[in-house]
C-alpha positions in Angstrom: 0.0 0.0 0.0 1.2 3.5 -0.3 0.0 6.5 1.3 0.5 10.0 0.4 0.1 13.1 2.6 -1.5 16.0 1.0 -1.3 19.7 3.2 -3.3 22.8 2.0 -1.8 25.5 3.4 -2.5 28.7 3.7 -0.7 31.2 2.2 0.5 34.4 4.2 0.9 36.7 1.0 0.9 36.6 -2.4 4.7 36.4 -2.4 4.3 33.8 -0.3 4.7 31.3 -3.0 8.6 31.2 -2.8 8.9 31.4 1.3 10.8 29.2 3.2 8.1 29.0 5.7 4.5 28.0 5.2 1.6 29.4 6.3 -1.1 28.1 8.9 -2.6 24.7 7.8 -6.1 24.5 6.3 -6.6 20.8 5.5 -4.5 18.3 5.5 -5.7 14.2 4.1 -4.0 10.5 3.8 -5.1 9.5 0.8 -4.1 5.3 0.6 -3.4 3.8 -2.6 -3.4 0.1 -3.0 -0.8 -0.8 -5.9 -2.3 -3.0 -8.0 -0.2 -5.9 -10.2 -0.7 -4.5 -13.0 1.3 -1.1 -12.5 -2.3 0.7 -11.9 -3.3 2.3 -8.5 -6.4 2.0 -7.0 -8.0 3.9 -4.5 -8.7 2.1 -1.3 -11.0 4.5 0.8 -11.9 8.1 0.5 -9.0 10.2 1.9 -8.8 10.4 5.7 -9.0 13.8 7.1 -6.4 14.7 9.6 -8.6 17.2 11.5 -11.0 13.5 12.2 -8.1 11.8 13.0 -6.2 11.0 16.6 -2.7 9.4 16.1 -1.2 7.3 18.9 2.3 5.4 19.6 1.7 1.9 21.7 5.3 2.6 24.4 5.4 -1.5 23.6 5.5 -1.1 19.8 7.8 1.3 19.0 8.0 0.5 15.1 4.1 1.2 14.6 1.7 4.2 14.7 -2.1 4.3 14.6 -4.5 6.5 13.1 -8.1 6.7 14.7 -10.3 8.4 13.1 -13.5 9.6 14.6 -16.4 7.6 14.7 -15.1 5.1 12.0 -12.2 2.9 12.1 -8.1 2.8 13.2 -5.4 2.1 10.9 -2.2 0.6 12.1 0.9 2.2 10.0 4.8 0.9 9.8 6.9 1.7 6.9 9.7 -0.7 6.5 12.3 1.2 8.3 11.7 2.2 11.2 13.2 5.7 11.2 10.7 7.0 8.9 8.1 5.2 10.3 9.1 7.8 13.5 9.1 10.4 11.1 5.5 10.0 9.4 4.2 9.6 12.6 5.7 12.9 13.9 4.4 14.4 10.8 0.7 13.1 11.1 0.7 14.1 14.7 2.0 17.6 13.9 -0.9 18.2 11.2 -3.6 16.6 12.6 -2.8 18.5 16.5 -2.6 21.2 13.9 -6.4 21.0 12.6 -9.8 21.1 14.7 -10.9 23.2 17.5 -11.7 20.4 19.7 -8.3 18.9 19.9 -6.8 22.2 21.0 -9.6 22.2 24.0 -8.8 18.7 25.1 -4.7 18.4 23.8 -5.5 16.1 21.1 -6.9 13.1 23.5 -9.6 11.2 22.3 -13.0 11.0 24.3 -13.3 8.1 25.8 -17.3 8.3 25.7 -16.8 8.1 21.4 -17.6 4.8 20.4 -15.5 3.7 17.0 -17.4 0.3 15.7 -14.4 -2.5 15.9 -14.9 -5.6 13.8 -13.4 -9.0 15.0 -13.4 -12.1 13.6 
């Protein structure tokens, strides 16, 4: 699978364009692409919105992230190195802290009255 992180940010001036140092983030998605055999992409799921989304470390799993978003399901990430596993999850926790006025109330941590439907086999 691969997974691409698109930011919209927003721009301080017109100038802005060229600066070394972005603007304030508006919007920020994972979109996951599931590479198919034939050297064509597919889709997986509709993008997940960062300003939905709570991302966690496990202390006992150090080479794993997840991604919980809202009301819907959690997603486990590891990349095959485990440095820049580290350094998407610091990126996906800097955006998503970044985006939604609730997370800046509470300091990102989830509700623990929020129910997210878990399927087991």
């Amino acid at each position: 699978m691969q997974v691409l992180l698109l930011v919209n940010v927003k721009r301080v001036s017109e100038s802005s364009l060229e600066s070394a140092e972005p603007g304030p983030v508006k919007d920020a998605v994972l979109v996951l692409i599931r590479d198919k055999n034939n050297g064509k992409f597919h889709l997986l799921r509709e993008p997940l919105r960062l300003s939905n989304c709570i991302v966690s470390t496990d202390p006992d799993c150090d080479d794993t992230f997840e991604l919980i978003e809202i009301r819907r399901e959690a997603f486990v990430f590891r990349d095959s190195d485990r440095a820049r596993t580290h350094h998407w999850f610091r990126q996906i926790r800097r955006y998503s802290r970044e985006l939604g006025s609730w997370k800046k109330r509470r300091n990102a941590l989830p509700n623990i009255m929020i129910s997210t439907p878990h399927t087991r086999p």
